[in-house]
DRENDO-1510 file (C-alpha; in Angstrom, 1 decimal, always signed):
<recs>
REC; n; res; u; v; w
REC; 1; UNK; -127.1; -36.7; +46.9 .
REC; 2; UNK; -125.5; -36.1; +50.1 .
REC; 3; UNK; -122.4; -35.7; +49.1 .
REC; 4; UNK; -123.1; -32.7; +47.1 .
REC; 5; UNK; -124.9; -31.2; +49.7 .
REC; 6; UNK; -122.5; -31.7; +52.2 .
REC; 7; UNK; -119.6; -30.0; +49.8 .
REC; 8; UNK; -122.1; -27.3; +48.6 .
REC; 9; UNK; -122.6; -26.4; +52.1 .
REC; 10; UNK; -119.0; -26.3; +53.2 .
REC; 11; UNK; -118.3; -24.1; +50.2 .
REC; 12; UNK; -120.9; -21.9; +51.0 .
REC; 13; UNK; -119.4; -22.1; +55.0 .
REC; 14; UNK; -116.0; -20.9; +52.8 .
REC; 15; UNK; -117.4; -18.0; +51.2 .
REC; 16; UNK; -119.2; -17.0; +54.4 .
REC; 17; UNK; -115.8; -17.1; +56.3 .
REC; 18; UNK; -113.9; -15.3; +54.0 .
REC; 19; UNK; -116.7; -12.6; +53.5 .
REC; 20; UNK; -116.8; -12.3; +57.3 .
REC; 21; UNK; -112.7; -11.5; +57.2 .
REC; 22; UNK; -113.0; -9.3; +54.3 .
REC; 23; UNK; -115.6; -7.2; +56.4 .
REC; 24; UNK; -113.7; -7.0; +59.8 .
REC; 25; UNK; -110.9; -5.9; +57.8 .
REC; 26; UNK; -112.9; -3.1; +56.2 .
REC; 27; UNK; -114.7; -2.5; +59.8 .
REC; 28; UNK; -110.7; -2.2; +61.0 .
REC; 29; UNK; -109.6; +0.4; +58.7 .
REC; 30; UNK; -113.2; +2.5; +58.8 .
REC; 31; UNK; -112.3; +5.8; +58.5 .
REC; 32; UNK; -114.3; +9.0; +57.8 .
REC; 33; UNK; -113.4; +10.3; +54.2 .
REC; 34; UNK; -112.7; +13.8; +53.7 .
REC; 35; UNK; -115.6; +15.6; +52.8 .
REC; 36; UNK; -117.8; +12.8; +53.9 .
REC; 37; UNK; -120.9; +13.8; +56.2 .
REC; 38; UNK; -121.7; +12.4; +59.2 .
REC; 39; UNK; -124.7; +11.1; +58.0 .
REC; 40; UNK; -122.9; +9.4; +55.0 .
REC; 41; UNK; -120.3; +8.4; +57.3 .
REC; 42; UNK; -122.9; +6.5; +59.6 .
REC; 43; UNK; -124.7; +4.7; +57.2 .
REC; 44; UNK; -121.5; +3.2; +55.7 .
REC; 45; UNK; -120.6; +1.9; +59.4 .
REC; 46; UNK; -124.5; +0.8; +59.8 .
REC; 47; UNK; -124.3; -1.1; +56.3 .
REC; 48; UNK; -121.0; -2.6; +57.1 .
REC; 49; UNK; -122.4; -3.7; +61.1 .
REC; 50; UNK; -125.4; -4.9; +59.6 .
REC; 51; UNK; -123.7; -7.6; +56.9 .
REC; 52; UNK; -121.1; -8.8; +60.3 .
REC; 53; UNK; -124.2; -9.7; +62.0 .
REC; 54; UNK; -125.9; -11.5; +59.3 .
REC; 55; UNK; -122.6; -13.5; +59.0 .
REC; 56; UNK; -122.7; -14.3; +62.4 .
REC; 57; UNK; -120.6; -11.8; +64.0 .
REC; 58; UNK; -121.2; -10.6; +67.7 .
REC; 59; UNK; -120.2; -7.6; +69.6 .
REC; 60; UNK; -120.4; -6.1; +72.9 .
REC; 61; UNK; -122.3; -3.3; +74.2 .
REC; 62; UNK; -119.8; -1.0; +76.0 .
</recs>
């Protein structure tokens, strides 16, 4: 039994990682669209802060 929960929870630890990559990455090449509104704009950069946290990520207030 705890076997499986320890390799269940490293997998999950895996997917958390890789989704944690995936969104810097996306968070590094955030650019407004053409067209896009501001408004649009800033709930795309909201949505995308919001998962980094919940994964764990920190940032600094500058």
């Amino acid at each position: 039994m705890w076997d499986t929960l320890q390799v269940t929870h490293e997998g999950t630890s895996d997917v958390k990682r890789s989704r944690k990559h995936t969104l810097i990455r996306e968070y590094e090449l955030l650019r407004m669209n053409n067209g896009e509104s501001i408004s649009d704009f800033q709930k795309r950069f909201t949505h995308l802060i919001n998962h980094l946290v919940d994964l764990g990520r920190k940032f600094e207030e500058e």
